[in-house]
Residue frames as qw, qx, qy, qz and C-alpha x, y, z in Angstrom:
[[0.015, -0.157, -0.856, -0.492, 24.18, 4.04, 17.63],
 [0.389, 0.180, 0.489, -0.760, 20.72, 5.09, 16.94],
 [0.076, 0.228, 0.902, 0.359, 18.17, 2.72, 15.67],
 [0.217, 0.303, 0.173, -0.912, 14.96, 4.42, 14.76],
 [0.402, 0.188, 0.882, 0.158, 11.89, 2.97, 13.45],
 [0.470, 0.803, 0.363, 0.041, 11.11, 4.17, 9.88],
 [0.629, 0.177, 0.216, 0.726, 12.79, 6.41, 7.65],
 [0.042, -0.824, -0.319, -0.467, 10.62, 9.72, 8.16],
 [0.587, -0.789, -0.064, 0.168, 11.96, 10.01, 11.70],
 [0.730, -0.034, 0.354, 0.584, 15.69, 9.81, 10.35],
 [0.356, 0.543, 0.271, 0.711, 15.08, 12.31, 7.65],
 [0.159, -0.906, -0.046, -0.391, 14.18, 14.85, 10.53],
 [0.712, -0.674, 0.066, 0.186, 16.72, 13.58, 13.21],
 [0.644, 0.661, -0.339, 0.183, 19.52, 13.12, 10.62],
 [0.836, -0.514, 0.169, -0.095, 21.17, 10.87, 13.28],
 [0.373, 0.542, -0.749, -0.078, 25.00, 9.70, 12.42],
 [0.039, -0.118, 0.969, -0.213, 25.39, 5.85, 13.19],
 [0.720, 0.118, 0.136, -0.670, 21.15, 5.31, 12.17],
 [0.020, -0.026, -0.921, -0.388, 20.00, 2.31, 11.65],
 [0.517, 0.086, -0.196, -0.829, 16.73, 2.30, 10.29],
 [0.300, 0.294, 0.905, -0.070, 13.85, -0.52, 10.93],
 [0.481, 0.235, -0.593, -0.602, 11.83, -1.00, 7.61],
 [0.167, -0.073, -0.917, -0.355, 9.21, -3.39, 8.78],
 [0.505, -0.216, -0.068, -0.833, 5.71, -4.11, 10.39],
 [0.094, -0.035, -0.964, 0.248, 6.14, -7.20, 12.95],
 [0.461, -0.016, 0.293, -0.838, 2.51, -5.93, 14.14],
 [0.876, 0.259, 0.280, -0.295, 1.20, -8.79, 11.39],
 [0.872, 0.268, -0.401, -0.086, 2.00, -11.68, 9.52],
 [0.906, -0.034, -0.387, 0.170, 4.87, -14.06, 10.83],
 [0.211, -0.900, 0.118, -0.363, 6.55, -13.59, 13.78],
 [0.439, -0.660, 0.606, -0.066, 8.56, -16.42, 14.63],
 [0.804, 0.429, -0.411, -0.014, 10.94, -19.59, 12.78],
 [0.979, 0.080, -0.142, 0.126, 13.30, -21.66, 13.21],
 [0.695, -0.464, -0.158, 0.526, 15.68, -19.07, 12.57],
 [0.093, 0.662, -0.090, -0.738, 16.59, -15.51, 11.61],
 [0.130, 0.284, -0.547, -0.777, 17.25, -16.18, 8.38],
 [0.032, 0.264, 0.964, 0.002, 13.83, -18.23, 8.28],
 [0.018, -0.650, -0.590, 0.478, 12.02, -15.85, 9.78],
 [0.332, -0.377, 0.412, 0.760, 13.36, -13.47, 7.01],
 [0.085, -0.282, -0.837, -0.461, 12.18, -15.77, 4.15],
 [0.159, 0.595, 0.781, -0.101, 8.82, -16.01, 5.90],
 [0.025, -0.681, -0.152, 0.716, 8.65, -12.29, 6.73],
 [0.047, 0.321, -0.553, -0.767, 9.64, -11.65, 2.39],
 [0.098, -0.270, -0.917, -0.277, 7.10, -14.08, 1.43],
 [0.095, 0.617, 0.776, -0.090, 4.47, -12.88, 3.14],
 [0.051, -0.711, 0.022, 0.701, 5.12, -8.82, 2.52],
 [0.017, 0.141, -0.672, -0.727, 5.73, -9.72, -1.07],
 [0.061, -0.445, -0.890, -0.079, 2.37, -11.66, -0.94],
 [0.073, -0.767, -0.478, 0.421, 0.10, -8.84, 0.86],
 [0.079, -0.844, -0.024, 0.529, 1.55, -5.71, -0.12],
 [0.890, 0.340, 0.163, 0.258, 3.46, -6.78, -3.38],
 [0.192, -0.899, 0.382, 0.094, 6.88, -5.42, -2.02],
 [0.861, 0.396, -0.296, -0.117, 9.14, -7.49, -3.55],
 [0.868, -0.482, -0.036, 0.110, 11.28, -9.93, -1.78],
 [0.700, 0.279, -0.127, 0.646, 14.83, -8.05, -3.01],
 [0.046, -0.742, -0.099, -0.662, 13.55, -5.27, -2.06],
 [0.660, -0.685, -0.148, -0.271, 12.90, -6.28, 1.32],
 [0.863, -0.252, -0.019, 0.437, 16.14, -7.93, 1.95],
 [0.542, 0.308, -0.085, 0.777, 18.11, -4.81, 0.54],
 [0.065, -0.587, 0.080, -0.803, 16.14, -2.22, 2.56],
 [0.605, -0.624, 0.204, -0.451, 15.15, -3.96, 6.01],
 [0.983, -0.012, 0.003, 0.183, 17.43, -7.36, 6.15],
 [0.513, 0.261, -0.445, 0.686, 20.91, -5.70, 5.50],
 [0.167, -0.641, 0.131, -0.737, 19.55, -3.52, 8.47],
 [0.736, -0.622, 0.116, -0.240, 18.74, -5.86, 10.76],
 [0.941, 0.058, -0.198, 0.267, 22.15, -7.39, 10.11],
 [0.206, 0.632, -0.233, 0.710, 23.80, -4.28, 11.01],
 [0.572, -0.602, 0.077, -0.551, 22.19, -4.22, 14.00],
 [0.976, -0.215, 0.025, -0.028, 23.22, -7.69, 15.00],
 [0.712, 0.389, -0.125, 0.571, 26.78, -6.40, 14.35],
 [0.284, -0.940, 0.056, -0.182, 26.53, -3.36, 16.68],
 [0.438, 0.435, -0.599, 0.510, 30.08, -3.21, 18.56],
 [0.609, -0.451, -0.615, 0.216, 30.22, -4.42, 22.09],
 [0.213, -0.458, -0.415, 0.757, 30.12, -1.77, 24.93],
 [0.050, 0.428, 0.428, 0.795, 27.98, 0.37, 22.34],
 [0.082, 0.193, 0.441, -0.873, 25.74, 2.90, 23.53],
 [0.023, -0.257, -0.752, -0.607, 22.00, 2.10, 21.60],
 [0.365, 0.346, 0.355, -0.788, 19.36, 4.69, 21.75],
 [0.069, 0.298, 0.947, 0.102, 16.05, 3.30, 20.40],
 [0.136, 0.222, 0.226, -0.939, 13.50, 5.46, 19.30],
 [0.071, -0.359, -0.913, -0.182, 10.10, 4.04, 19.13],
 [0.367, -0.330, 0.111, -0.862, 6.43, 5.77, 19.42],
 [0.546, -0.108, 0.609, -0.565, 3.44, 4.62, 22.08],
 [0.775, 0.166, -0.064, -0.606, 1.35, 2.98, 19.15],
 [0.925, -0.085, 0.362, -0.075, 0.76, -0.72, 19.00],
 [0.682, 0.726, -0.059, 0.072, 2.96, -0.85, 15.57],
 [0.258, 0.563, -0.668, 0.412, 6.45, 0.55, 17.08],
 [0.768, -0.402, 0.296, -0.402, 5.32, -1.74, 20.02],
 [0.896, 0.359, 0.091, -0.244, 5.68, -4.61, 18.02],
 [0.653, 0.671, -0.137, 0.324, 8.76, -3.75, 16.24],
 [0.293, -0.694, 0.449, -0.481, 10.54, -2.53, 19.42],
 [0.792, -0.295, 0.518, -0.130, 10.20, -6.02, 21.28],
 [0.958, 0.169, 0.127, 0.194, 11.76, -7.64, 18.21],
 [0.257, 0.885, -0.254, 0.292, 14.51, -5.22, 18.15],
 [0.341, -0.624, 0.606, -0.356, 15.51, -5.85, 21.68],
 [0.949, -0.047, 0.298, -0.095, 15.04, -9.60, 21.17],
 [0.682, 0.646, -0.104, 0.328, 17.90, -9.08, 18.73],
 [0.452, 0.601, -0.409, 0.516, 20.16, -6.95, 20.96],
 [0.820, -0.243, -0.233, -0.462, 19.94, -8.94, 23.74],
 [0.975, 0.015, -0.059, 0.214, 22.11, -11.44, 23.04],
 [0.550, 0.287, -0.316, 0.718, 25.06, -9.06, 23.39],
 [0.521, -0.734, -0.425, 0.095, 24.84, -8.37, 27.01],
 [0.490, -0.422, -0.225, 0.729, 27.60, -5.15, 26.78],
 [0.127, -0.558, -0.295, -0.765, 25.40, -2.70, 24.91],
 [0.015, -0.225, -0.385, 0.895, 23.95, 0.09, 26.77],
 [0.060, -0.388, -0.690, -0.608, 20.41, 0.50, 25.61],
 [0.140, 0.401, 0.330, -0.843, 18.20, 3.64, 26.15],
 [0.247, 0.537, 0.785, 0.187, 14.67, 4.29, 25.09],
 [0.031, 0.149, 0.056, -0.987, 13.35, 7.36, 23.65],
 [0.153, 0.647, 0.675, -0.319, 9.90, 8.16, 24.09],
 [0.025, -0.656, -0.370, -0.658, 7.75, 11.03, 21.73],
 [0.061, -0.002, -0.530, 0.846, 7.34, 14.01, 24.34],
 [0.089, -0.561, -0.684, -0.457, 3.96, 14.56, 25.68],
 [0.035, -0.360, -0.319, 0.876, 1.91, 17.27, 26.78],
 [0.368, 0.705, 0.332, -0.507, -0.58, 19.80, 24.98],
 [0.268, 0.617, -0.486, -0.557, 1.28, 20.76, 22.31],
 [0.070, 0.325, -0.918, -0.217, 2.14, 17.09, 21.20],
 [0.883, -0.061, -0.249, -0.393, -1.07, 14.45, 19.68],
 [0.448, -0.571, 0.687, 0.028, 0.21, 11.50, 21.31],
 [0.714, 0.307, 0.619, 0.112, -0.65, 8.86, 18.16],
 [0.515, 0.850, -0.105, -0.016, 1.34, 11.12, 16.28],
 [0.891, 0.028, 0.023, 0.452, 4.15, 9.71, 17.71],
 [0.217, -0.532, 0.257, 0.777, 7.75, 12.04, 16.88],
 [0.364, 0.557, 0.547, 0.509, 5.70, 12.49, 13.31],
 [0.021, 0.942, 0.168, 0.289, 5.16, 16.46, 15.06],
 [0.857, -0.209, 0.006, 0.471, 8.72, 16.70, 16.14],
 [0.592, 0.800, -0.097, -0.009, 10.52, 19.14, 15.42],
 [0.602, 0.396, -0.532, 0.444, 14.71, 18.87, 15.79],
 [0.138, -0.426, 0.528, -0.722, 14.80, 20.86, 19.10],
 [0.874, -0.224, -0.057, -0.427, 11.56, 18.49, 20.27],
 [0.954, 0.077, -0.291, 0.007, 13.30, 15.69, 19.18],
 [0.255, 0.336, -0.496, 0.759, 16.82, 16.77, 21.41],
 [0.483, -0.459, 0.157, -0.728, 14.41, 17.04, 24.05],
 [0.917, 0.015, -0.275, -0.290, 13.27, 13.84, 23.61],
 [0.791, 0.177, -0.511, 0.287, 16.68, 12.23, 23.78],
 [0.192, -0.591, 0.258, -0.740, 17.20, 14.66, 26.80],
 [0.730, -0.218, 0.417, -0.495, 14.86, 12.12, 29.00],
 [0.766, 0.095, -0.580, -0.261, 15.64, 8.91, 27.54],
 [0.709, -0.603, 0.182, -0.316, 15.54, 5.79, 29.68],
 [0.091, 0.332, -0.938, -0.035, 17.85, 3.05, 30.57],
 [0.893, 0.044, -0.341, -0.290, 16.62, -0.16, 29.93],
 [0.236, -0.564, 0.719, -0.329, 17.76, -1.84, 32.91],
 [0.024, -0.361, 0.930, 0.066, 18.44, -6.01, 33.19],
 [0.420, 0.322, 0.662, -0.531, 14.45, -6.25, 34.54],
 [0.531, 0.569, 0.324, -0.538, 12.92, -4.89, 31.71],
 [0.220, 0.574, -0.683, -0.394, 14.88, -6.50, 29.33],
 [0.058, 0.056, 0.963, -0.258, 13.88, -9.85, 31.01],
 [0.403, 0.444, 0.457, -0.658, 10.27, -8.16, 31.01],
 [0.509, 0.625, -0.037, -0.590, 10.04, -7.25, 27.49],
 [0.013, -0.304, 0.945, 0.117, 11.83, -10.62, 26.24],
 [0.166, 0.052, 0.945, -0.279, 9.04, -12.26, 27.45],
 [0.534, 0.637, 0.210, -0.515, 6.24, -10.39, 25.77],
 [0.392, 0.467, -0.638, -0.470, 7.94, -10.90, 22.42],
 [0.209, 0.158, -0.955, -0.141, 7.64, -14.46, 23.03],
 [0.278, 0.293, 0.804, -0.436, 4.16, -14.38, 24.66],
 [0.211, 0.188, -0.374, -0.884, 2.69, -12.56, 21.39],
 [0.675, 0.002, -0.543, -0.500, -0.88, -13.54, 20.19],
 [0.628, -0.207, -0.749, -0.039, -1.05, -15.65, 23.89],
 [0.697, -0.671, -0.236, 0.092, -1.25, -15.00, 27.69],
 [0.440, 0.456, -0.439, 0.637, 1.50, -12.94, 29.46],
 [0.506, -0.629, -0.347, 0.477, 2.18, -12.83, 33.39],
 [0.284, -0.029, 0.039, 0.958, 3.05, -9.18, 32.52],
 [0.047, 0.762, 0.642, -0.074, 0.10, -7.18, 33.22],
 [0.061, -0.992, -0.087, 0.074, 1.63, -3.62, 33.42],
 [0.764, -0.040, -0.023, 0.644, 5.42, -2.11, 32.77],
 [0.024, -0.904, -0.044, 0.425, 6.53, 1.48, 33.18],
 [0.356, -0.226, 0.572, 0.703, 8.13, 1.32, 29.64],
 [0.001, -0.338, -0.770, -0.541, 4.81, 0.39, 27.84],
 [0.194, 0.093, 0.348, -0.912, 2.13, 2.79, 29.09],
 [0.729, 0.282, -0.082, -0.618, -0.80, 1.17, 26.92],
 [0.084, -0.337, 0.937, 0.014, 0.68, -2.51, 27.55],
 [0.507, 0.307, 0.702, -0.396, -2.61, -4.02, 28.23],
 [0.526, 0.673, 0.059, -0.516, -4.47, -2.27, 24.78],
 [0.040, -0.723, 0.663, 0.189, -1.34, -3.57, 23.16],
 [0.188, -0.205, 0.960, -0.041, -1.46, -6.93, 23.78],
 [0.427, 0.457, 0.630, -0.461, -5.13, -7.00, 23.68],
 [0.394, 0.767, -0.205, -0.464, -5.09, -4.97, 19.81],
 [0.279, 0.522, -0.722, -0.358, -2.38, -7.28, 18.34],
 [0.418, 0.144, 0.884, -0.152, -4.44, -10.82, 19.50],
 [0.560, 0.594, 0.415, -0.403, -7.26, -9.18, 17.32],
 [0.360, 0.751, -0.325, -0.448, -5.18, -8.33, 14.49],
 [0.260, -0.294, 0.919, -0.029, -3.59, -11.90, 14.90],
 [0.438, 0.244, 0.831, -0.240, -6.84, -13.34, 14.35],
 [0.400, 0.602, 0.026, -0.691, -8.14, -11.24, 11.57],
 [0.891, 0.224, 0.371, 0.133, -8.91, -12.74, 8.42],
 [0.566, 0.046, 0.392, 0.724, -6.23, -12.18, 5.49],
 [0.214, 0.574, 0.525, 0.591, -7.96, -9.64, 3.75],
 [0.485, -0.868, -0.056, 0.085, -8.20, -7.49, 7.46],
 [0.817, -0.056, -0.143, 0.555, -4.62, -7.85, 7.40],
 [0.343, 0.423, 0.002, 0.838, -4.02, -3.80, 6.83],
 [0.519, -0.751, -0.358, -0.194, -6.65, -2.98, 9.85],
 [0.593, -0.736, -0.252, 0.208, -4.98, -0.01, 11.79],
 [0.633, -0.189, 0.270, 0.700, -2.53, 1.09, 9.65],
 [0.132, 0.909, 0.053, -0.393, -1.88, 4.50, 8.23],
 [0.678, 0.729, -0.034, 0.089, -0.66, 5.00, 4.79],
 [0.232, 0.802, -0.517, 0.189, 2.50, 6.67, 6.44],
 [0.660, -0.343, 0.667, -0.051, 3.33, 3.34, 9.03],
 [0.892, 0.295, 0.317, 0.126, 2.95, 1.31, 5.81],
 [0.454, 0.776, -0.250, 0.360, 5.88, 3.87, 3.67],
 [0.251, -0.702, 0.666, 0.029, 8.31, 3.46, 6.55],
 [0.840, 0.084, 0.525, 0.108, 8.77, -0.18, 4.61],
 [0.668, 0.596, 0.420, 0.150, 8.41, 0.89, 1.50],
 [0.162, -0.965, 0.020, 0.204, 10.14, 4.12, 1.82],
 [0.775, 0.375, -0.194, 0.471, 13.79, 4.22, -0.03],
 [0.713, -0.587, -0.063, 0.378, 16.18, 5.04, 2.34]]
């Protein structure tokens, strides 16, 4: 299974078994009661900002994360996320999701870097062979950093004893970027975002 976050990446990997993440944890609600709470909030407030309507959401990023939460046990889930605070974001609420089924395999793939490659472009300058590269080096996600990155999801927007991880290279900026964006007033709410991070939502699949 590969889960991949946005629909632009997908249209160049053309992955079998894709699920697709369609959202933008970076801002607005981030935590309920329960999933399907968090859902509502998440439709309410995306419908509210961005005026994405709340079917919309639930047919193009809600049946997805239900897929996901269906994965088959001993699966193999590669996870392809870039460096920037955004798939940051979205990444820790992934894995807070597949988690709970403790006989998935889960590997991370990383954008490659070097000269050739901007790195806040993310796998947006990919091409196929790049991207095969990519998957080439992925990492395991081993019991630690599952335990590690758990814990950031739930420290969001407060203090973490996690100063540094060798998953998140820009952990610190990270944490430090999404407090401010936390705080911003409503009308900030879109502060940092690029036209294309906002169409991997919107984006028809």
């Amino acid at each position: 299974m590969h889960i991949v976050n946005g629909d632009f990446l997908q249209d160049c990997l053309q992955a079998e078994n894709a699920l697709i993440v369609r959202e933008m944890f970076v801002e607005g609600p981030i935590k309920a009661d329960s999933i399907n709470e968090l859902f509502q909030a998440r439709a309410t407030y995306l419908e509210k900002t961005y005026a994405i309507p709340t079917e919309e959401y639930h047919k193009k990023s809600v049946t997805e994360f239900e897929k996901i939460q269906r994965i088959p046990n001993g699966a193999e889930v590669y996870l392809w996320f870039d460096y920037d605070l955004f798939c940051f974001v979205n990444l820790l609420f992934i894995l807070q999701l597949l988690i709970k089924n403790k006989t998935l395999k889960l590997f991370l793939i990383r954008p490659l870097r070097g000269k050739k490659f901007s790195i806040w472009q993310g796998f947006g300058n990919h091409t196929k062979s790049d991207l095969m590269l990519a998957y080439s080096q992925k990492t395991s996600l081993k019991s630690r950093d599952l335990k590690d990155l758990l814990h950031l999801w739930n420290r969001l927007g407060k203090s973490a004893n996690i100063k540094h991880h060798r998953l998140i290279p820009f952990l610190q900026k990270h944490l430090k970027d999404y407090l401010s964006l936390s705080q911003a007033r409503k009308s900030k709410a879109s502060w940092g975002f690029t036209e294309g991070q906002i169409k991997r939502l919107s984006t028809t699949s």
